[in-house]
C-alpha positions as CSV (number, residue, x, y, z in Angstrom):
1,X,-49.9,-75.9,55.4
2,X,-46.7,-76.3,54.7
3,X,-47.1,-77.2,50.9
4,X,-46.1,-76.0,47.0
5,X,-46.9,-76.7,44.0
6,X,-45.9,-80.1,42.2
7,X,-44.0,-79.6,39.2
8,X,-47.4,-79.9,36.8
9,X,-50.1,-78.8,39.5
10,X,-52.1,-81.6,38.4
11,X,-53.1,-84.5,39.7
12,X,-50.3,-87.0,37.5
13,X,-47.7,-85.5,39.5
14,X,-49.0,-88.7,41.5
15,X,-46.1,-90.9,40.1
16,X,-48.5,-93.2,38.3
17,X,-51.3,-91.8,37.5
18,X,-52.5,-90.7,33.7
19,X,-55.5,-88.4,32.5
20,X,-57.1,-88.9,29.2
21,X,-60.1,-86.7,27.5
22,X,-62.3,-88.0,24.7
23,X,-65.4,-84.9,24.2
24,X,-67.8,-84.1,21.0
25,X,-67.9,-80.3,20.8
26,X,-69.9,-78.8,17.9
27,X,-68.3,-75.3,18.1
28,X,-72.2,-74.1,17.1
29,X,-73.6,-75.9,19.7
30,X,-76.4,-74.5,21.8
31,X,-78.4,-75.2,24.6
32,X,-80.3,-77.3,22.7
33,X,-78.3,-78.5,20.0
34,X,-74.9,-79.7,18.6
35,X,-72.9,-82.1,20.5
36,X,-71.2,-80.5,23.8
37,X,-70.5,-83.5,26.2
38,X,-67.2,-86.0,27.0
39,X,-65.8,-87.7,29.3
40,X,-62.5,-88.1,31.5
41,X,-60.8,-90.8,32.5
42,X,-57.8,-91.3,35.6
43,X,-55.9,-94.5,34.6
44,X,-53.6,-96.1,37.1
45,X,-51.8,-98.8,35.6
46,X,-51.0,-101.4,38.1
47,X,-53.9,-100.3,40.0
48,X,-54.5,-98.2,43.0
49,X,-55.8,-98.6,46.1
50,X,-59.5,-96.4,46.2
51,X,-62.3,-95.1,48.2
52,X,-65.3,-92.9,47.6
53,X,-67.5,-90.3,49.2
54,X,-70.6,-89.2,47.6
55,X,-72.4,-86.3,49.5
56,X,-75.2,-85.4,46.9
57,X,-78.5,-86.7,47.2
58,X,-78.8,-87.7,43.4
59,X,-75.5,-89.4,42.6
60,X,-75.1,-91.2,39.6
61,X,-72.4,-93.5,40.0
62,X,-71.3,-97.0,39.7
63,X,-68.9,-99.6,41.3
64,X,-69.3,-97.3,44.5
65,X,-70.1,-99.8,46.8
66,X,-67.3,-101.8,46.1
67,X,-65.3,-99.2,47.1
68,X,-66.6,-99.5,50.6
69,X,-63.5,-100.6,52.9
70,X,-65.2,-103.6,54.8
71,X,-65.5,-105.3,51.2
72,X,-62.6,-107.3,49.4
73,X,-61.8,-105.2,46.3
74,X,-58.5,-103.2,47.8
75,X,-57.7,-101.6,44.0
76,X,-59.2,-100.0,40.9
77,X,-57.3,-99.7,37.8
78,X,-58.8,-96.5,36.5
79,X,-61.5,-93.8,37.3
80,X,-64.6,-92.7,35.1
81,X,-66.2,-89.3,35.2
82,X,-68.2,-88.1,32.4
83,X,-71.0,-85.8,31.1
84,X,-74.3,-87.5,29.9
85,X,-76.0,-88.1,33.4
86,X,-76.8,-91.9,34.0
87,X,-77.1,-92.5,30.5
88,X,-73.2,-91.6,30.6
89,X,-72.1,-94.5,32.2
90,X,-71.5,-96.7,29.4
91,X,-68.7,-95.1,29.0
92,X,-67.2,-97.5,31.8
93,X,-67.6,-100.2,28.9
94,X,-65.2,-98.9,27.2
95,X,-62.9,-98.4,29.2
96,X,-62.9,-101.7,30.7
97,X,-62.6,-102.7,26.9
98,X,-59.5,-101.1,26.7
99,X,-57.8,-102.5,29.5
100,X,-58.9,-105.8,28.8
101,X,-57.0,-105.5,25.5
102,X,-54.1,-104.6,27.5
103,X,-54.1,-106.5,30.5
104,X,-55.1,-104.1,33.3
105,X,-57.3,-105.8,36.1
106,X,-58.1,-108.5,38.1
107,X,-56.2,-111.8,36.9
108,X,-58.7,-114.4,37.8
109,X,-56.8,-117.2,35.3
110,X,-53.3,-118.1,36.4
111,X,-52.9,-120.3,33.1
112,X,-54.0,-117.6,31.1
113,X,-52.6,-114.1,31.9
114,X,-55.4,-112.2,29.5
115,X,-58.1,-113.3,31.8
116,X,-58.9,-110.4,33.6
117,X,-61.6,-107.9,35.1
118,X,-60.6,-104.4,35.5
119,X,-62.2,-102.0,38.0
120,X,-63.5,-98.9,37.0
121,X,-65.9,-97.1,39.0
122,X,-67.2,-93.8,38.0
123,X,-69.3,-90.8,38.2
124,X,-71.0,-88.3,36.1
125,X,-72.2,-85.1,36.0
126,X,-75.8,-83.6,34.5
127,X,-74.7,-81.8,31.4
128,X,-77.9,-82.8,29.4
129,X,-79.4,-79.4,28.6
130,X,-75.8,-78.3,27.0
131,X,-76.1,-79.5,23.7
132,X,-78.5,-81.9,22.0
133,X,-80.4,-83.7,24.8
134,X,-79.5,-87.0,22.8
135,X,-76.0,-86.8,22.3
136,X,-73.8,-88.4,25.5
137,X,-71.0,-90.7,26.1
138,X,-70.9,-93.7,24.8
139,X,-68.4,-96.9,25.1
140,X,-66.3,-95.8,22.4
141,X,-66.3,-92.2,24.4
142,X,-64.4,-94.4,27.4
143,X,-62.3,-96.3,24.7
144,X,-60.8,-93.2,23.5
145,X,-60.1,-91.2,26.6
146,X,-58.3,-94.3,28.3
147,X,-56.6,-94.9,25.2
148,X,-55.4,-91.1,25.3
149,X,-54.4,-91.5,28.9
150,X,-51.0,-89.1,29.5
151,X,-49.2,-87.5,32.2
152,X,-50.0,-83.9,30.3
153,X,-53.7,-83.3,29.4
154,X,-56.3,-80.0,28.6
155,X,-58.5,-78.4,31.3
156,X,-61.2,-76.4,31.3
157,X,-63.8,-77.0,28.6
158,X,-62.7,-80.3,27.8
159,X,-63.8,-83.8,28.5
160,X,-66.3,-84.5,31.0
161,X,-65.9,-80.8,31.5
162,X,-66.9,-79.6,28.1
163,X,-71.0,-79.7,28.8
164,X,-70.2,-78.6,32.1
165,X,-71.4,-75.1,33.7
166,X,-71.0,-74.0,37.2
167,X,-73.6,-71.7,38.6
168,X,-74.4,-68.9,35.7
169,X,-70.8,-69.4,34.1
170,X,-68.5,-72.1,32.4
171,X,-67.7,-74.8,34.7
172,X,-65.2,-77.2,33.0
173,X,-62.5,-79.7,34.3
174,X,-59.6,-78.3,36.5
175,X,-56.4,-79.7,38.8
176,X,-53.9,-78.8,41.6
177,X,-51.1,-80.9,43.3
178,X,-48.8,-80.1,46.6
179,X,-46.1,-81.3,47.4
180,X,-45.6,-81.8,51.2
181,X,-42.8,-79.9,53.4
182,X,-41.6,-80.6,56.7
183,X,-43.1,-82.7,58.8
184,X,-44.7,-86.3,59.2
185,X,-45.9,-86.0,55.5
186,X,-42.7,-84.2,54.2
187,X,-42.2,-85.3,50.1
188,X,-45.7,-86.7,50.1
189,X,-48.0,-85.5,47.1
190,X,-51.5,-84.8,47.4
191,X,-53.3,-84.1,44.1
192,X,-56.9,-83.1,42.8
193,X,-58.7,-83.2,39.5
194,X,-62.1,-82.1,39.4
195,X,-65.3,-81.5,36.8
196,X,-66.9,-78.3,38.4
197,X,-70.7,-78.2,37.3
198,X,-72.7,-77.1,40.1
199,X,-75.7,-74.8,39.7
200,X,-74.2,-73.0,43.2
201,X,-72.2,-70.1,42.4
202,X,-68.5,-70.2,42.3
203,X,-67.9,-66.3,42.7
204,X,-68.2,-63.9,45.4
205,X,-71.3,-61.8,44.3
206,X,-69.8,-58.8,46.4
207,X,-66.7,-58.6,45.0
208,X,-66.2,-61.0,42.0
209,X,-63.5,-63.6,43.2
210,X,-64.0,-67.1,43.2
211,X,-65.0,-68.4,46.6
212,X,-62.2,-71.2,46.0
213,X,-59.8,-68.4,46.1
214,X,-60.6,-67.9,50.4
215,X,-58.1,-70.2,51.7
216,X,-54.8,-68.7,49.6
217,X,-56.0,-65.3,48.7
218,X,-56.3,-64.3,45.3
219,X,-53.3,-62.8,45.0
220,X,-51.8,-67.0,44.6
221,X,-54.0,-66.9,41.3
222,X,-52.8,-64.2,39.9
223,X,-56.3,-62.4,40.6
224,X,-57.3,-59.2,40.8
225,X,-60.5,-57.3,42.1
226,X,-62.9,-57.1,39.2
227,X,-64.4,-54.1,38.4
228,X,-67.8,-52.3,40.2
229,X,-69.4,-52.4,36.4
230,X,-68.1,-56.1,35.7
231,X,-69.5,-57.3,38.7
232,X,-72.7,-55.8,38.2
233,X,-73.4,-57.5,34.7
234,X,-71.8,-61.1,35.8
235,X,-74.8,-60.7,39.1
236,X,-77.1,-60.3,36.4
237,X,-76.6,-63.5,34.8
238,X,-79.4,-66.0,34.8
239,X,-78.6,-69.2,36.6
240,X,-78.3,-72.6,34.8
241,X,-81.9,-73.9,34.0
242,X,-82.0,-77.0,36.0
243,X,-81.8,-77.3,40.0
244,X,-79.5,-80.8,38.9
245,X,-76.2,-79.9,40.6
246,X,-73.0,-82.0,40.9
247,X,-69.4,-81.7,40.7
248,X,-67.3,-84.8,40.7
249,X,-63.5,-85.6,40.7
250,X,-60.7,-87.6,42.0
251,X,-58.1,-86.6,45.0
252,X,-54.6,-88.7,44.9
253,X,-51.7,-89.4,47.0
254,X,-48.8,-91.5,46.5
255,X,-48.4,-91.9,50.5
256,X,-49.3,-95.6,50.9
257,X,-53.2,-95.2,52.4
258,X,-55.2,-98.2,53.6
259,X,-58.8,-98.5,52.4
260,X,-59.9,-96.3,55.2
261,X,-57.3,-94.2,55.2
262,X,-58.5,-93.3,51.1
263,X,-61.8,-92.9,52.4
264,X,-60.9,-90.2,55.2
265,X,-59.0,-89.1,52.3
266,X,-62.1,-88.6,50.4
267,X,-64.3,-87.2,52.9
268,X,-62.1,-84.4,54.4
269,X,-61.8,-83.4,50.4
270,X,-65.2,-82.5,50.3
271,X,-64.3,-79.6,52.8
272,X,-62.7,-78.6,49.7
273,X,-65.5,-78.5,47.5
274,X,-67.8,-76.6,49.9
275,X,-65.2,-73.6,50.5
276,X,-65.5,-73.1,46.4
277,X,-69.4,-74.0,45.9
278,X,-72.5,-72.4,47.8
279,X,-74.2,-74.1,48.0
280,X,-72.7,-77.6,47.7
281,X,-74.1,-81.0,48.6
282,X,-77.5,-80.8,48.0
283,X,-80.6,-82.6,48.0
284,X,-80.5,-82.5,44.4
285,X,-76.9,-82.8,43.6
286,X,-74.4,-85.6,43.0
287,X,-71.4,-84.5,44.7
288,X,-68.4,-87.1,44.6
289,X,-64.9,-88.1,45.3
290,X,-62.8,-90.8,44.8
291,X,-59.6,-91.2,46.5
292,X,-56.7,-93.3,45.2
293,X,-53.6,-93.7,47.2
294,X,-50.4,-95.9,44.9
295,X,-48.2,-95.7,47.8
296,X,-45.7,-95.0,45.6
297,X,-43.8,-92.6,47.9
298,X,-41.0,-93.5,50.7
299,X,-42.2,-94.4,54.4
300,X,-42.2,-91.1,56.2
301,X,-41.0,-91.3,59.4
302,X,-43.6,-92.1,62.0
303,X,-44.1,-90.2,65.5
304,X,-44.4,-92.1,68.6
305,X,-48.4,-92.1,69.6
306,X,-50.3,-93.6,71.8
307,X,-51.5,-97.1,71.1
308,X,-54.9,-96.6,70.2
309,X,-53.9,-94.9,67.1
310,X,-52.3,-95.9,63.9
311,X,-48.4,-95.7,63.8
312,X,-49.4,-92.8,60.4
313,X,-51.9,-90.9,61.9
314,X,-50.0,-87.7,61.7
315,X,-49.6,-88.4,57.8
316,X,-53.0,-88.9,57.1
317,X,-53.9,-85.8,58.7
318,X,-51.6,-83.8,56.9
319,X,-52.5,-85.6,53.5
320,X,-56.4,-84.9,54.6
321,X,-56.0,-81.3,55.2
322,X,-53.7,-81.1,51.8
323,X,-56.8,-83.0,49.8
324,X,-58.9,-80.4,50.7
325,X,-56.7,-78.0,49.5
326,X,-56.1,-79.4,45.9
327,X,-60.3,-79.3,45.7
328,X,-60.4,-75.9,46.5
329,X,-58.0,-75.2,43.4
330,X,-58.8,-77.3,41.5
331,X,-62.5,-75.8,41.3
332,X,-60.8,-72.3,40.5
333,X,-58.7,-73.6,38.0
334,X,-61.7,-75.2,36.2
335,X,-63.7,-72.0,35.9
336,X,-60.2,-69.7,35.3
337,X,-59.6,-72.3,32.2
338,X,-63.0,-73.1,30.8
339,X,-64.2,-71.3,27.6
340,X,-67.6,-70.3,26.8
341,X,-69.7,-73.2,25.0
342,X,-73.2,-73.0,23.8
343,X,-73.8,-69.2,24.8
344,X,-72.4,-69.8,28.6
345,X,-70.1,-67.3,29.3
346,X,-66.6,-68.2,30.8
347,X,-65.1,-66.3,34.3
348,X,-62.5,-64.6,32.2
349,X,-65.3,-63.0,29.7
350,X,-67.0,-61.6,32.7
351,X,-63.5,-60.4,34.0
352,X,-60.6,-60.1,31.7
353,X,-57.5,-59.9,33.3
């Protein structure tokens, strides 16, 4: 793939796009008390058009099927994912609340511009045994993370990250962006931000490398091969105490996608996911992706194909292979910038350096 880095890595070098954290973290917290949960919100103001692919077979989710391209909803004006399992998705309230207050969604009142419904679906990952069982996002949780909505935000243990733990280690919130080179996609970015807490692992047992780190080689992460002795005691860590696996995130482009085109979007990302989890998907899991495309960028060029296919076929299949990417890196970015919470030890206390 003919790709580099955007200027932030992230997913807001999407011209449009904001992140914004709100978390409670009791710095005492255990696995059984003290707050350690958050969430993370993805605003786009003006609204963006959205898909979604969930793989797991225990999502928590809602808004999804509106997302579904046969139905008449084309945009969404922000993107939840938080910590708290279902009980987490009240945090939608408040951010709808917030864009209410200032104007972002559906206008449904031509006579009275503040009239509106704003679209937020989200997602959420189980981060209940991190922390007190009780303690999860709430409204005011959504309120505050859409109200601190920026092009620069924290990863790693923060947000819907900061409860999260992937496989025996720190999971946490990470992000990538491309930007594409030549060809039918030349100057389009492709971006990723996701909340890695699966209970697969997200190392290489044998040699200590996160799996995520396959498709570039570790030497793009600044990586080196750990240590016989250091991979011997991080081998010997006891796996998280629930079989409740998901990891959940959003993929962005400003190339100017259809509905279907987000959702092919959306779909080849999760090729991301399962280069940088084993397992991933799984009966018990939640695994999910939204797509947003703003459309943002110039018309690329379009190469002359056969009728039966769409004039930006070639573009979508370089954006699809580039969405994949950005998961991938996004994954080894969240456990390379998590910190240990509530005992859970991060990648870079298991090997330093």
């Amino acid at each position: 793939m003919n790709a580099a880095a955007g200027q932030r890595n992230s997913l807001t070098d999407v011209p449009g796009l904001l992140v914004g954290h709100h978390h409670e973290l009791d710095p005492a917290a255990t696995l059984s008390t003290g707050a350690a949960t958050g969430c993370t919100v993805v605003r786009a103001p003006g609204g963006a058009v959205a898909a979604v692919d969930v793989r797991g077979g225990g999502p928590g989710t809602r808004e999804t099927d509106l997302l579904d391209p046969r139905n008449t909803v084309r945009q969404v004006d922000a993107i939840l994912l938080t910590g708290g399992s279902a009980y987490g998705l009240a945090a939608a309230d408040g951010v709808m609340r917030w864009l209410e207050e200032h104007g972002d969604g559906i206008a449904l009142d031509p006579a009275d511009a503040s009239r509106v419904v704003p679209i937020v679906p989200a997602a959420v990952i189980f981060d209940l045994p991190v922390g007190a069982w009780g303690i999860r996002p709430t409204a005011e949780f959504g309120y505050r993370a859409a109200d601190a909505a920026a092009e620069d935000f924290a990863r790693g243990s923060v947000g819907a990250g900061v409860g999260a733990r992937a496989g025996s280690i720190k999971g946490g919130v990470g992000t990538a962006s491309v930007v594409l080179g030549a060809g039918a996609a030349a100057g389009i970015t492709v971006a990723a931000l996701i909340v890695a807490n699966p209970v697969g692992s997200v190392f290489d047992p044998r040699t200590g490398l996160p799996w995520g780190s396959g498709t570039d080689g570790p030497g793009y992460f600044g990586l080196r091969p750990p240590t016989p002795e250091q991979i011997a005691a991080a081998d010997a860590l006891p796996v998280k105490g629930t079989v409740l696996n998901t990891t959940i995130g959003v993929v962005a482009t400003d190339a100017a996608l259809d509905p279907a085109g987000c959702q092919r979007m959306a779909a080849t990302a999760h090729d991301g996911l399962a280069r940088a989890i084993r397992p991933a998907h799984s009966p018990l899991d939640g695994d999910t992706l939204f797509a947003l495309a703003t459309g943002t960028a110039e018309s690329a060029a379009t190469v002359a194909l056969p009728p039966a296919f769409p004039p930006d076929l070639l573009v979508l299949d370089e954006v699809c292979t580039a969405a994949a990417v950005c998961v991938e890196r996004a994954i080894v970015d969240a456990i390379r910038s998590a910190h240990a919470v509530a005992g859970i030890p991060a990648y870079h206390d298991l090997f330093p350096g």
